[in-house]
mmJSON file of the N, C-alpha and C atoms, coordinates in Angstrom:
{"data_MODEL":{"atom_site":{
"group_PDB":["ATOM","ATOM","ATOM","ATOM","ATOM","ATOM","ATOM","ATOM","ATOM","ATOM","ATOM","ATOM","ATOM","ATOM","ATOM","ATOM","ATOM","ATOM","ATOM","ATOM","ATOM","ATOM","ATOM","ATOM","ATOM","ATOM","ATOM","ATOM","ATOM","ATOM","ATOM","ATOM","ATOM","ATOM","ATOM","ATOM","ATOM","ATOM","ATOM","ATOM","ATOM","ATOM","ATOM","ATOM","ATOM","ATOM","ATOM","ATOM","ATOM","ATOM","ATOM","ATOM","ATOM","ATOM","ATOM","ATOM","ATOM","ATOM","ATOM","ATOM","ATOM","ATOM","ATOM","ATOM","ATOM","ATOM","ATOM","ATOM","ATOM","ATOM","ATOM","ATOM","ATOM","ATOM","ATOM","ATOM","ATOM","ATOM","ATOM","ATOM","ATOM","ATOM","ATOM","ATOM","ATOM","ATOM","ATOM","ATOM","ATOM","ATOM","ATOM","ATOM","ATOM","ATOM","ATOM","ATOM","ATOM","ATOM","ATOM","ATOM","ATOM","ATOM","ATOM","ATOM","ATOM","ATOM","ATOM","ATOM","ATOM","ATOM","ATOM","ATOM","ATOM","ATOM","ATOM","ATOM","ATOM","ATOM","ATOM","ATOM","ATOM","ATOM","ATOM","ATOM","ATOM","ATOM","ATOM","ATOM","ATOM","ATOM","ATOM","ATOM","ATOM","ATOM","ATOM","ATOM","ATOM","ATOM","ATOM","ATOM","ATOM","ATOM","ATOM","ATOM","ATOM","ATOM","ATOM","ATOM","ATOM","ATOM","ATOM","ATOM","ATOM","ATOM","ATOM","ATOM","ATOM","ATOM","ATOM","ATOM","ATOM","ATOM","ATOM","ATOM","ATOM","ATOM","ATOM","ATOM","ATOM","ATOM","ATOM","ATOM","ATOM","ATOM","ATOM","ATOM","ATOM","ATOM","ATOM","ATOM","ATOM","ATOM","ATOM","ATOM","ATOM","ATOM","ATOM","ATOM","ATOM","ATOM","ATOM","ATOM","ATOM","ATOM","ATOM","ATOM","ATOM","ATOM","ATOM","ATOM","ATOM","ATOM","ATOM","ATOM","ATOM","ATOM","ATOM","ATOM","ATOM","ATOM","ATOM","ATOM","ATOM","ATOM","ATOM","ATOM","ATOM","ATOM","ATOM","ATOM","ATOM","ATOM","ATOM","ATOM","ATOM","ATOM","ATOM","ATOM","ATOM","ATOM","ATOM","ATOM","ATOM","ATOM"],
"id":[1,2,3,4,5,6,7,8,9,10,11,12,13,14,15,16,17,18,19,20,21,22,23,24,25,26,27,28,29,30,31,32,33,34,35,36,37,38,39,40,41,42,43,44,45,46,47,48,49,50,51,52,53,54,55,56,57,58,59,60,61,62,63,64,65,66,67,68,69,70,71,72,73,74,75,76,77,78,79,80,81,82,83,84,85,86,87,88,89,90,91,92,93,94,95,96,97,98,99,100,101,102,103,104,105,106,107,108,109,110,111,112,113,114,115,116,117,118,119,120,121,122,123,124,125,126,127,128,129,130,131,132,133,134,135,136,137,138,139,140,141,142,143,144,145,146,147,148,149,150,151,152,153,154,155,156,157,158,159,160,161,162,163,164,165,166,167,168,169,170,171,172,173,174,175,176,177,178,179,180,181,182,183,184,185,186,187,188,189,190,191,192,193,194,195,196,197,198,199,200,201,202,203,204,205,206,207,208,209,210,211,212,213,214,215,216,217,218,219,220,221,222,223,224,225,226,227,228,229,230,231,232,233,234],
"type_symbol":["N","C","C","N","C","C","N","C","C","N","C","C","N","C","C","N","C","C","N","C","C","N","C","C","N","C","C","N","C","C","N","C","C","N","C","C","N","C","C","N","C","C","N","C","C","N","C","C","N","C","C","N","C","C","N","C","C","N","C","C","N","C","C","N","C","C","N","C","C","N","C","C","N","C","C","N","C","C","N","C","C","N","C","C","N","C","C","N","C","C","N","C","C","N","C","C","N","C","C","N","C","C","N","C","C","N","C","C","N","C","C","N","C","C","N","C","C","N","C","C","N","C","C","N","C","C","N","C","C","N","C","C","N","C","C","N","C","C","N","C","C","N","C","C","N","C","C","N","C","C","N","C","C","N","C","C","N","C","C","N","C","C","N","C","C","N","C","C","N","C","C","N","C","C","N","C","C","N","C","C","N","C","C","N","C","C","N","C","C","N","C","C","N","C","C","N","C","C","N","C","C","N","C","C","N","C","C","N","C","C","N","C","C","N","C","C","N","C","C","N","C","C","N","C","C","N","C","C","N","C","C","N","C","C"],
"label_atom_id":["N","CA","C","N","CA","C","N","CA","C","N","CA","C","N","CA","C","N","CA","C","N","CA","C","N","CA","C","N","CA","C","N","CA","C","N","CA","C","N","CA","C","N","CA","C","N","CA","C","N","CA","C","N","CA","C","N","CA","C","N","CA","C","N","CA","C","N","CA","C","N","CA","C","N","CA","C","N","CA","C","N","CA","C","N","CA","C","N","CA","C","N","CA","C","N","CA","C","N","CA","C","N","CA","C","N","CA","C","N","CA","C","N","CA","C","N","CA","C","N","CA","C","N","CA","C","N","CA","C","N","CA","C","N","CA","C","N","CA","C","N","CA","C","N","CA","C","N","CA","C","N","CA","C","N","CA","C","N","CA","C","N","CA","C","N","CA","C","N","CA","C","N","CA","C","N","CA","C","N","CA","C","N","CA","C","N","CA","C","N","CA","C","N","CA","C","N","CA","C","N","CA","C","N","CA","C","N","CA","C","N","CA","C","N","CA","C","N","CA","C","N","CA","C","N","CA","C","N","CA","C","N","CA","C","N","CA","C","N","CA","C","N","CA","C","N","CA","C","N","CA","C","N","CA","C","N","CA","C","N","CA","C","N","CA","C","N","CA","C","N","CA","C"],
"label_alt_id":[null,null,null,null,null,null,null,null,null,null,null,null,null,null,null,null,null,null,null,null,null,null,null,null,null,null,null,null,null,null,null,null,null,null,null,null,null,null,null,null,null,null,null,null,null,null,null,null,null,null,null,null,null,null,null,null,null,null,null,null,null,null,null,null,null,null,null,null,null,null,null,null,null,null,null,null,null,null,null,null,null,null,null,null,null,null,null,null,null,null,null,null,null,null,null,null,null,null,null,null,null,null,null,null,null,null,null,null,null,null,null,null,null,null,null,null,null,null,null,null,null,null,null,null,null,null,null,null,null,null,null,null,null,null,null,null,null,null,null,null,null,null,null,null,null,null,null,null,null,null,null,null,null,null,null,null,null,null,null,null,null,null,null,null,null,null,null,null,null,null,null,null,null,null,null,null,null,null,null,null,null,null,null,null,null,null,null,null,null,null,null,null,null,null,null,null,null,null,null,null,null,null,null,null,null,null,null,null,null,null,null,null,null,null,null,null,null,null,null,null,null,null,null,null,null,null,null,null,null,null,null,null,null,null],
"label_comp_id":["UNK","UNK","UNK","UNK","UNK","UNK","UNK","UNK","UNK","UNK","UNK","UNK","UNK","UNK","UNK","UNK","UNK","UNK","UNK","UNK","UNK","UNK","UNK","UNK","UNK","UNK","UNK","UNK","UNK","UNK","UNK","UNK","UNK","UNK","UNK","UNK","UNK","UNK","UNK","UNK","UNK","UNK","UNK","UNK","UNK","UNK","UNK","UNK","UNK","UNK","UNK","UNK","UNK","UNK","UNK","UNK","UNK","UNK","UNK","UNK","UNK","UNK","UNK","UNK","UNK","UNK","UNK","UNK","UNK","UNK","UNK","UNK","UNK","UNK","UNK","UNK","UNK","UNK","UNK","UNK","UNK","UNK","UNK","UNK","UNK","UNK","UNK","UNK","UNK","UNK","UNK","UNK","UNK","UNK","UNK","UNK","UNK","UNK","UNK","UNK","UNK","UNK","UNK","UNK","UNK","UNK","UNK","UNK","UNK","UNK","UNK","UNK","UNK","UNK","UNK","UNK","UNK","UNK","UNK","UNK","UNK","UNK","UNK","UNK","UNK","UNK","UNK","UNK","UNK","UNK","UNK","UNK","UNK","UNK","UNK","UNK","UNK","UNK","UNK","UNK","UNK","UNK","UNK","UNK","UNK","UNK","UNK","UNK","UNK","UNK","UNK","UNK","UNK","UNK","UNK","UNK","UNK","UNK","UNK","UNK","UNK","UNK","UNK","UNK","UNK","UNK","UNK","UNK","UNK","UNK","UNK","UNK","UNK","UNK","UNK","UNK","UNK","UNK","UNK","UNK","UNK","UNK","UNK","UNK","UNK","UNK","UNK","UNK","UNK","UNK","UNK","UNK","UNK","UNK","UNK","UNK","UNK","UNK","UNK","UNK","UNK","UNK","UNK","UNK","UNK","UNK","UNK","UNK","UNK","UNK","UNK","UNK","UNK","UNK","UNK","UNK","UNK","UNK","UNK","UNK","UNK","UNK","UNK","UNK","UNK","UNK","UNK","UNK","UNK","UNK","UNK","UNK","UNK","UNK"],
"label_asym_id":["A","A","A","A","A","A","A","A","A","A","A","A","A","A","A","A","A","A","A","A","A","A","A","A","A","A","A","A","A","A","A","A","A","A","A","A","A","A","A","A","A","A","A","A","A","A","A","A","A","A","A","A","A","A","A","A","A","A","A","A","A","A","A","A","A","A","A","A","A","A","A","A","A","A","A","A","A","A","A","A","A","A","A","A","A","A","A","A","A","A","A","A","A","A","A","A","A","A","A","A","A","A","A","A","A","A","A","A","A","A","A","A","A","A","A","A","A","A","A","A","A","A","A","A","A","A","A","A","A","A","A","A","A","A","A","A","A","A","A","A","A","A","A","A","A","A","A","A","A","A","A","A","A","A","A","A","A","A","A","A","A","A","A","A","A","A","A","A","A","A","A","A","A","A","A","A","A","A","A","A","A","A","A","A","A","A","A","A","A","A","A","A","A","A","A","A","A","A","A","A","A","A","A","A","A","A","A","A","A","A","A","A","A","A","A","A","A","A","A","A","A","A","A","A","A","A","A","A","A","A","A","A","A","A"],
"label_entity_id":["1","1","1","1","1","1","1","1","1","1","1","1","1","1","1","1","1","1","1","1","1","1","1","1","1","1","1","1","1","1","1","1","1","1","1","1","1","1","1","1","1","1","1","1","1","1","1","1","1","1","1","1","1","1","1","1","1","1","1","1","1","1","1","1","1","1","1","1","1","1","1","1","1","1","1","1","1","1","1","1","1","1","1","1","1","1","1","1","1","1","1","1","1","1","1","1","1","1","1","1","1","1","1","1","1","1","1","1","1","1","1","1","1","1","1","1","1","1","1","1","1","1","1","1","1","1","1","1","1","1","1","1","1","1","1","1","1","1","1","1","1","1","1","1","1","1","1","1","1","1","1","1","1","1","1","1","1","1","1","1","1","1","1","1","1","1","1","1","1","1","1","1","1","1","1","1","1","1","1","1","1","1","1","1","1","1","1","1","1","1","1","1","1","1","1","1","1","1","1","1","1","1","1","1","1","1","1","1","1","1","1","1","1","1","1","1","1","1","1","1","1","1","1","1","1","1","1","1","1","1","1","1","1","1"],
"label_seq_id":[1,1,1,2,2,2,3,3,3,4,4,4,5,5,5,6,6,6,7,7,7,8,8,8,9,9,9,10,10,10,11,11,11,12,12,12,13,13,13,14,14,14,15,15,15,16,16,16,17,17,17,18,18,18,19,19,19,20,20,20,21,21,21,22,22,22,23,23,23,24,24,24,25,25,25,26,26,26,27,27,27,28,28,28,29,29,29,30,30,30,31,31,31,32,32,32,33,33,33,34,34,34,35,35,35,36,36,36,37,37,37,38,38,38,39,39,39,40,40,40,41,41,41,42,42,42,43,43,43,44,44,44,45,45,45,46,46,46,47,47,47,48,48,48,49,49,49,50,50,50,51,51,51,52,52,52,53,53,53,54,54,54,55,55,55,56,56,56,57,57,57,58,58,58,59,59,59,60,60,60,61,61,61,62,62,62,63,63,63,64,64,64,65,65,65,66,66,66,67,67,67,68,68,68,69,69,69,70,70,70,71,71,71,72,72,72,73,73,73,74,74,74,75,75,75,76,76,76,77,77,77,78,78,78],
"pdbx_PDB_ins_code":[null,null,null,null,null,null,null,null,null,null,null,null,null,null,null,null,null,null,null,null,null,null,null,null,null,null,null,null,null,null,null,null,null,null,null,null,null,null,null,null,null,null,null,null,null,null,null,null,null,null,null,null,null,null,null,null,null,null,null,null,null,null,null,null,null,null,null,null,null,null,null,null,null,null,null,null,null,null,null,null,null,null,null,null,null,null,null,null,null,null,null,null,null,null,null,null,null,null,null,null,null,null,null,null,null,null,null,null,null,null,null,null,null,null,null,null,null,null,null,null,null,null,null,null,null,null,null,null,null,null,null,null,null,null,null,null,null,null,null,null,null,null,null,null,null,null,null,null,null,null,null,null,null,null,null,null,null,null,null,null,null,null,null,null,null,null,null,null,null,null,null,null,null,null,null,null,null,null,null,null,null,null,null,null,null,null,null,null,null,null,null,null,null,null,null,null,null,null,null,null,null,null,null,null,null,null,null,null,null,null,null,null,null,null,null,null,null,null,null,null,null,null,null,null,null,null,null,null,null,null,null,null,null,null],
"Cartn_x":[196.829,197.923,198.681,199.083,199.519,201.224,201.779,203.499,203.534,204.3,204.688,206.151,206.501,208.081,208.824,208.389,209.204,209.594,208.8,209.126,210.256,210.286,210.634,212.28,212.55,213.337,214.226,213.408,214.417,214.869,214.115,214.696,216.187,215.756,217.372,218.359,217.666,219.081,219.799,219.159,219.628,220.779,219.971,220.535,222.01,221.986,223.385,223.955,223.561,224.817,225.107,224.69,225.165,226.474,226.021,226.552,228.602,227.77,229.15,229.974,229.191,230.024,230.654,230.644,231.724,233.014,232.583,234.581,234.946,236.655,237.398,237.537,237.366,237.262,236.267,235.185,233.951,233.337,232.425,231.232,229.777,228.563,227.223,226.918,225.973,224.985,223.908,222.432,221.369,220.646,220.231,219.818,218.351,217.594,216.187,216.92,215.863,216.368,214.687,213.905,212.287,211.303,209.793,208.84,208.902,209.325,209.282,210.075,209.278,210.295,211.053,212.694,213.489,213.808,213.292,213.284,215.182,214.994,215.822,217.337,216.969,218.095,218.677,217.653,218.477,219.105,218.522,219.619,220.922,221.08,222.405,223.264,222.502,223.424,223.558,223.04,223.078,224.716,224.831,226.004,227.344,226.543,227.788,228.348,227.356,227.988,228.836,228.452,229.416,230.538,230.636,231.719,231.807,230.484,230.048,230.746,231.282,232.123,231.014,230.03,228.837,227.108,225.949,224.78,224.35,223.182,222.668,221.211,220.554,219.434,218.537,217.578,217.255,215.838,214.92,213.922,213.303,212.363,211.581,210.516,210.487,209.525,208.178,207.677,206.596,205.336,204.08,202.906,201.688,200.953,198.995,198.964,199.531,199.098,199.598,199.133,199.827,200.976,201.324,202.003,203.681,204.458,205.724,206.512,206.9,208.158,209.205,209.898,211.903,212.037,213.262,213.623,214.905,215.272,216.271,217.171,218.121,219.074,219.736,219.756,220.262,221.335,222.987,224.149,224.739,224.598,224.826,226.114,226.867,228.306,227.912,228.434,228.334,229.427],
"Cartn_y":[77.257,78.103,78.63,79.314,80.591,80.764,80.072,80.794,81.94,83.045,83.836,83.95,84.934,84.871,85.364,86.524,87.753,85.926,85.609,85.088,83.551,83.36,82.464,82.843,84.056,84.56,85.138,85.455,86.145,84.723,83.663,82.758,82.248,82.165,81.78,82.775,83.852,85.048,85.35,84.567,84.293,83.117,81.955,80.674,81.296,81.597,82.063,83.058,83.991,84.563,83.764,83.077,82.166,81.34,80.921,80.037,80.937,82.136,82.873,83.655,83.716,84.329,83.387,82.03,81.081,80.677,81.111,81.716,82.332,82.42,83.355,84.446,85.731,86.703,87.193,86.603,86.858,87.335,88.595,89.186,89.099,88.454,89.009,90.026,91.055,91.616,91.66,92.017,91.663,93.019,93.638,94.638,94.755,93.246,93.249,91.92,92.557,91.232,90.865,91.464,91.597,91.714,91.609,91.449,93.364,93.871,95.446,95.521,96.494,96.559,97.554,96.982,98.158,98.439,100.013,100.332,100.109,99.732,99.007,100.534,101.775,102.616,102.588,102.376,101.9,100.848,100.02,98.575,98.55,99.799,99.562,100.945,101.201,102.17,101.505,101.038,99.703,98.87,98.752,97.585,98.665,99.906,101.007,101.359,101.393,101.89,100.547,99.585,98.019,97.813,98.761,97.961,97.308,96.86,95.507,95.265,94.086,93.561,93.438,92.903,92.624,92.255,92.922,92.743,91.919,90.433,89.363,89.929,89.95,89.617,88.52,88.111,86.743,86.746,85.574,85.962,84.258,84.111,83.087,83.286,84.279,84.564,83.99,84.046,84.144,84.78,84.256,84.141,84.032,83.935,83.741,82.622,82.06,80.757,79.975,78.659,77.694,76.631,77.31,76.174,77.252,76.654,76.987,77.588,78.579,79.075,79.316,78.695,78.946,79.686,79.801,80.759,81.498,82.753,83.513,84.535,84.445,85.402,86.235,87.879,88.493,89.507,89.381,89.544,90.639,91.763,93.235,93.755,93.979,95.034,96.279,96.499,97.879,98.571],
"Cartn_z":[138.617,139.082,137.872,137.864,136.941,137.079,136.1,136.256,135.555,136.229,135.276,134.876,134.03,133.382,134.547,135.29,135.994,137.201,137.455,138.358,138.344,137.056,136.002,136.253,135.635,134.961,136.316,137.392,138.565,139.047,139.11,139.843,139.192,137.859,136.787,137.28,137.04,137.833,139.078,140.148,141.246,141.343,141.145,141.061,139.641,139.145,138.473,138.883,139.536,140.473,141.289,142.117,143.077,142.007,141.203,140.749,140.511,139.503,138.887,140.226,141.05,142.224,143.006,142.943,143.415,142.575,141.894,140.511,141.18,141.253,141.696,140.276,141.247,140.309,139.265,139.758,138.878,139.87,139.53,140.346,139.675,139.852,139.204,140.241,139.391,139.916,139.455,139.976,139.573,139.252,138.389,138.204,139.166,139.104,140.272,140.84,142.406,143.171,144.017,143.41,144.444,142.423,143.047,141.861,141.572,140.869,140.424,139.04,138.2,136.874,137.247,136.109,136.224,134.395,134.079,132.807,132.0,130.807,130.08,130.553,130.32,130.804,132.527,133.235,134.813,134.567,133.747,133.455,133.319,132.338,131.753,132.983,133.696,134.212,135.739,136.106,136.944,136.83,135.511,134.847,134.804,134.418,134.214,135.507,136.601,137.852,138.472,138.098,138.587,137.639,136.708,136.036,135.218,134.549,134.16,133.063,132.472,131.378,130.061,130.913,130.114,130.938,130.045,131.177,129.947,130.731,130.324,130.667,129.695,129.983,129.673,130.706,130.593,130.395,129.827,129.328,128.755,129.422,129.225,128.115,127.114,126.18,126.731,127.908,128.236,127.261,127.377,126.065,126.759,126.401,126.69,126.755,125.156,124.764,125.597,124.847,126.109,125.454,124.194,123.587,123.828,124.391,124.945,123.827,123.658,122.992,122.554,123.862,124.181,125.067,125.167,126.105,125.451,125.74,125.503,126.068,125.741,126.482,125.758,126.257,125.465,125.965,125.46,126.257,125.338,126.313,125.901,126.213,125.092,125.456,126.373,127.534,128.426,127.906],
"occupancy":[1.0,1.0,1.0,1.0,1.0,1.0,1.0,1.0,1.0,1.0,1.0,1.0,1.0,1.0,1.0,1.0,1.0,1.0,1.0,1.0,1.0,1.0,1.0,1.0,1.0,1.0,1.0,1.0,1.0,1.0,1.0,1.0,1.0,1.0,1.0,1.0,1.0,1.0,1.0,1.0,1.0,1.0,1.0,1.0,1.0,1.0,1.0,1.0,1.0,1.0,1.0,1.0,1.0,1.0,1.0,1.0,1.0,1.0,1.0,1.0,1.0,1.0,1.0,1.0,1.0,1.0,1.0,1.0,1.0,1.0,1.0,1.0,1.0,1.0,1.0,1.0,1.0,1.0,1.0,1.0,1.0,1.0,1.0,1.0,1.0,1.0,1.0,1.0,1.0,1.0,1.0,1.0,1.0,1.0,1.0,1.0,1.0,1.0,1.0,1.0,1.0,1.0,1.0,1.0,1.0,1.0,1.0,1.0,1.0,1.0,1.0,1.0,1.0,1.0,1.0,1.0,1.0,1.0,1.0,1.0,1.0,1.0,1.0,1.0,1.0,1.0,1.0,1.0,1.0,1.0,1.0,1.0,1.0,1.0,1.0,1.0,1.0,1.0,1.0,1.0,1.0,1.0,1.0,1.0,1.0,1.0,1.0,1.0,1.0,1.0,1.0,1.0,1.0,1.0,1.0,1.0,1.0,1.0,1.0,1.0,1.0,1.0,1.0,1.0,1.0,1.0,1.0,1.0,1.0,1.0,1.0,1.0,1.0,1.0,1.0,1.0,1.0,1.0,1.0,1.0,1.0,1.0,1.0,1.0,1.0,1.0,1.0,1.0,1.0,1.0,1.0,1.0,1.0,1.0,1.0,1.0,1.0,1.0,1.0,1.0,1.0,1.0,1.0,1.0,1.0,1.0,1.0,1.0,1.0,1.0,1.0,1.0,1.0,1.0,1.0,1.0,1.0,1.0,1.0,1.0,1.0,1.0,1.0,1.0,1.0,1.0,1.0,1.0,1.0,1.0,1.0,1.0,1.0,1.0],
"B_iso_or_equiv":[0.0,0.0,0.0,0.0,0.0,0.0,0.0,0.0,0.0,0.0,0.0,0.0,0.0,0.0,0.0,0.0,0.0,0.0,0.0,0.0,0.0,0.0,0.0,0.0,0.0,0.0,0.0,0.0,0.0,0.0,0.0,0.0,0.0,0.0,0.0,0.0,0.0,0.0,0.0,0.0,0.0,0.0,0.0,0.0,0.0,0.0,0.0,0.0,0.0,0.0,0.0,0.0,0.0,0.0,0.0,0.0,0.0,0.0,0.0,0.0,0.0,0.0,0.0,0.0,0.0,0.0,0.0,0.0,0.0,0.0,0.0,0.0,0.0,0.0,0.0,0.0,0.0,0.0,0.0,0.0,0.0,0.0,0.0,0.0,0.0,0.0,0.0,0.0,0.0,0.0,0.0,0.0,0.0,0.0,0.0,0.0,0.0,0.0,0.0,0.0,0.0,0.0,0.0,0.0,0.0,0.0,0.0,0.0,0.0,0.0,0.0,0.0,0.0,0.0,0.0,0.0,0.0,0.0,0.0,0.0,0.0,0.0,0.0,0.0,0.0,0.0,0.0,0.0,0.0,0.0,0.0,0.0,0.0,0.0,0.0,0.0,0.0,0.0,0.0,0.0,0.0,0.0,0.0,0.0,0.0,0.0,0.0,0.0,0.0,0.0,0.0,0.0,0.0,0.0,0.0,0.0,0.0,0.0,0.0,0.0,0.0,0.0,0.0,0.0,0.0,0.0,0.0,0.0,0.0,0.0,0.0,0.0,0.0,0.0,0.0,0.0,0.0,0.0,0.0,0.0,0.0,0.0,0.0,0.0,0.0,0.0,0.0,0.0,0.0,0.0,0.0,0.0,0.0,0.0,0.0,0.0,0.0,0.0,0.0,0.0,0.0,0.0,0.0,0.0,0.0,0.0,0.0,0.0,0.0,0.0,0.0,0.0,0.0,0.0,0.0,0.0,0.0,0.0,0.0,0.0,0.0,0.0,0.0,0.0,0.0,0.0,0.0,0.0,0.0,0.0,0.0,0.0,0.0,0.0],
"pdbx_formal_charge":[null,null,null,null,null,null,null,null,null,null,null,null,null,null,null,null,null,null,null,null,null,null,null,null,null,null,null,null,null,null,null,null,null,null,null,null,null,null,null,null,null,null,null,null,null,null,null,null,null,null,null,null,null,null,null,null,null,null,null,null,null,null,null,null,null,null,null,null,null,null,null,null,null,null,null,null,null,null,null,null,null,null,null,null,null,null,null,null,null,null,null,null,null,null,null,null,null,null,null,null,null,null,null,null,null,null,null,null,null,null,null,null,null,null,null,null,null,null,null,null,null,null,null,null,null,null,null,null,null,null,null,null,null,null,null,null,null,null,null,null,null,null,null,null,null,null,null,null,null,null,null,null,null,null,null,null,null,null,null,null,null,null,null,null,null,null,null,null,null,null,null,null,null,null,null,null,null,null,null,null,null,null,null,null,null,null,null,null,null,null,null,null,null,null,null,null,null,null,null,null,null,null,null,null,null,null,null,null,null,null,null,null,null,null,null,null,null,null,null,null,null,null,null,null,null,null,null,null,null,null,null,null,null,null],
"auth_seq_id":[1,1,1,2,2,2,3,3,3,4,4,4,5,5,5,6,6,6,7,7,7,8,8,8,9,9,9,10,10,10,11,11,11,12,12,12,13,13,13,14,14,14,15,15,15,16,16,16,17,17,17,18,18,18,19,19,19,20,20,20,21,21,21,22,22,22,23,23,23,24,24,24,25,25,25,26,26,26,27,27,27,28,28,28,29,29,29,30,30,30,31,31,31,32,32,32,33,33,33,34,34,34,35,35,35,36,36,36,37,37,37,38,38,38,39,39,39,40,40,40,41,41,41,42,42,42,43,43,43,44,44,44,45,45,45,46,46,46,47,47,47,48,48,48,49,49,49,50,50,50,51,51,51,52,52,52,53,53,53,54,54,54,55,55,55,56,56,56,57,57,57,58,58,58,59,59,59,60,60,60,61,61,61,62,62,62,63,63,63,64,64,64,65,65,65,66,66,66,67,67,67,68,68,68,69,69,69,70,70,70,71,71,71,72,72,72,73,73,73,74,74,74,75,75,75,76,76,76,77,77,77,78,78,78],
"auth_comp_id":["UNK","UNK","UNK","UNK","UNK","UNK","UNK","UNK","UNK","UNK","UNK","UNK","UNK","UNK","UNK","UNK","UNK","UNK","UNK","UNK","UNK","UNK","UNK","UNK","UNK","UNK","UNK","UNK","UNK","UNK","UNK","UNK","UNK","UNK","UNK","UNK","UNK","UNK","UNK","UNK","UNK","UNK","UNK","UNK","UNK","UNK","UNK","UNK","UNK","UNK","UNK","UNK","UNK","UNK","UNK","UNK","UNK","UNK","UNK","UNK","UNK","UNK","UNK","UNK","UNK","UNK","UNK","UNK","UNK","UNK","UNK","UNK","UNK","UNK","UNK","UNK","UNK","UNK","UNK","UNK","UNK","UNK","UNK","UNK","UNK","UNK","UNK","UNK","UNK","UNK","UNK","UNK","UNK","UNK","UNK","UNK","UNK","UNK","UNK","UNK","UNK","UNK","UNK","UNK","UNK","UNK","UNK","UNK","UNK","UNK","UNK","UNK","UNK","UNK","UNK","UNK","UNK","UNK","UNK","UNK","UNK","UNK","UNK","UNK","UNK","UNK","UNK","UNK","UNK","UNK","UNK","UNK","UNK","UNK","UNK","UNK","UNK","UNK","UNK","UNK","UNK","UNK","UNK","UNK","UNK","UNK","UNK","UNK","UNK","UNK","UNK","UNK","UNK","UNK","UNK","UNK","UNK","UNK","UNK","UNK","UNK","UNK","UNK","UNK","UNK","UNK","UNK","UNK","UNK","UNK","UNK","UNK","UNK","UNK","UNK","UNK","UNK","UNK","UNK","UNK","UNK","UNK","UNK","UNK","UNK","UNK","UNK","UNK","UNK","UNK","UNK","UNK","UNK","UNK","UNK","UNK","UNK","UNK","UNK","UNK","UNK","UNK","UNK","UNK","UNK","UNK","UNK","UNK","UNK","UNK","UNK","UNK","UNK","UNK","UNK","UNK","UNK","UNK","UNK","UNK","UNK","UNK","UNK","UNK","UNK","UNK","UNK","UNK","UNK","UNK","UNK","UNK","UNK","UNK"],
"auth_asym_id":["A","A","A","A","A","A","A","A","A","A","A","A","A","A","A","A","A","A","A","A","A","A","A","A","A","A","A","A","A","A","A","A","A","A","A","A","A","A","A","A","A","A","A","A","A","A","A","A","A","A","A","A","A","A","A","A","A","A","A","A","A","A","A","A","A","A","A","A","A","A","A","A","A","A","A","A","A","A","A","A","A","A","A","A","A","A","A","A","A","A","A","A","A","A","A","A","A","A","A","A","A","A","A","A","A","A","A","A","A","A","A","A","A","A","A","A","A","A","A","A","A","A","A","A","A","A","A","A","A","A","A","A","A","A","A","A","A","A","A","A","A","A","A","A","A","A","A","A","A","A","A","A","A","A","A","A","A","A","A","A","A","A","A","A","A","A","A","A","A","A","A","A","A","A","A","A","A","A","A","A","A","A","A","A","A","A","A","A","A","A","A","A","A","A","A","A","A","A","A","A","A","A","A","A","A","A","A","A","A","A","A","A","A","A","A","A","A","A","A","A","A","A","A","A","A","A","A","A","A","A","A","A","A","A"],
"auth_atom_id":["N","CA","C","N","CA","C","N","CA","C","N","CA","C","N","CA","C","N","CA","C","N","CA","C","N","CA","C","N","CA","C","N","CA","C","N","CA","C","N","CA","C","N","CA","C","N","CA","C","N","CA","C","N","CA","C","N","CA","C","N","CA","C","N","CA","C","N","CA","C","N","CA","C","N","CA","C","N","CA","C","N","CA","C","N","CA","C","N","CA","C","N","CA","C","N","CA","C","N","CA","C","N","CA","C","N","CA","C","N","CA","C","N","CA","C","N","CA","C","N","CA","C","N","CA","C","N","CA","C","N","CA","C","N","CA","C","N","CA","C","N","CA","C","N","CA","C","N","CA","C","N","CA","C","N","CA","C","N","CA","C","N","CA","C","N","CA","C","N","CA","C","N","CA","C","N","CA","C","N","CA","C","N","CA","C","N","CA","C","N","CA","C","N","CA","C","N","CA","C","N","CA","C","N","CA","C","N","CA","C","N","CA","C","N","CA","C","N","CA","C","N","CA","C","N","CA","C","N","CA","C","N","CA","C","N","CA","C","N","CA","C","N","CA","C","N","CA","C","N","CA","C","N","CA","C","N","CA","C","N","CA","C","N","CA","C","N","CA","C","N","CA","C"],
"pdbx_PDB_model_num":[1,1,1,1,1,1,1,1,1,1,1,1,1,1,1,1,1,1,1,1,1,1,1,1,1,1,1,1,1,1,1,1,1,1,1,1,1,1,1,1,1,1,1,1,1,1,1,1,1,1,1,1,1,1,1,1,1,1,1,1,1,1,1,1,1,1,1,1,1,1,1,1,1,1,1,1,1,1,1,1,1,1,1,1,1,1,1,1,1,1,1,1,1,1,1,1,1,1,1,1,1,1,1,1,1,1,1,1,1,1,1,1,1,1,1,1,1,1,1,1,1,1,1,1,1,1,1,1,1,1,1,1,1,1,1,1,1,1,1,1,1,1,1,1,1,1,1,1,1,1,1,1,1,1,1,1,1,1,1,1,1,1,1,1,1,1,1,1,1,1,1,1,1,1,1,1,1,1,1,1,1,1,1,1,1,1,1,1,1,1,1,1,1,1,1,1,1,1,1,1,1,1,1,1,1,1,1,1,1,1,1,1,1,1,1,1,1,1,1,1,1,1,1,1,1,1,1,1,1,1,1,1,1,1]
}}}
């Protein structure tokens, strides 16, 4: 069986909006919420039409190999 990142990486992004949307006064939004890419400029206009303080992107550095990498996140001024 086969993990991949997309699927990796949406699940982290769910489970943390859940999480940041039980703060008062905090909103996430998810730029994807289903398996489809969304190109790096809908991203940020996605964040621009919400308002966004700041967009996270998340990222399991997914590979071929099989020897694990890290993982990373990368948190963009809108």
């Amino acid at each position: 069986r086969r993990t991949y990142e997309k699927n990796i990486t949406l699940a982290i992004a769910k489970r943390a909006q859940r999480l940041i949307n039980q703060e008062n006064g905090l909103k996430a939004v998810l730029v994807r919420e289903g398996d489809y890419f969304v190109n790096l400029n809908k991203r940020s206009q996605i964040a621009r039409k919400n308002k966004a303080d700041f967009l996270v992107s998340i990222h399991a550095d997914g590979f071929t190999s099989s020897q694990p990498n890290g993982a990373s996140v990368w948190v963009v001024s809108t």
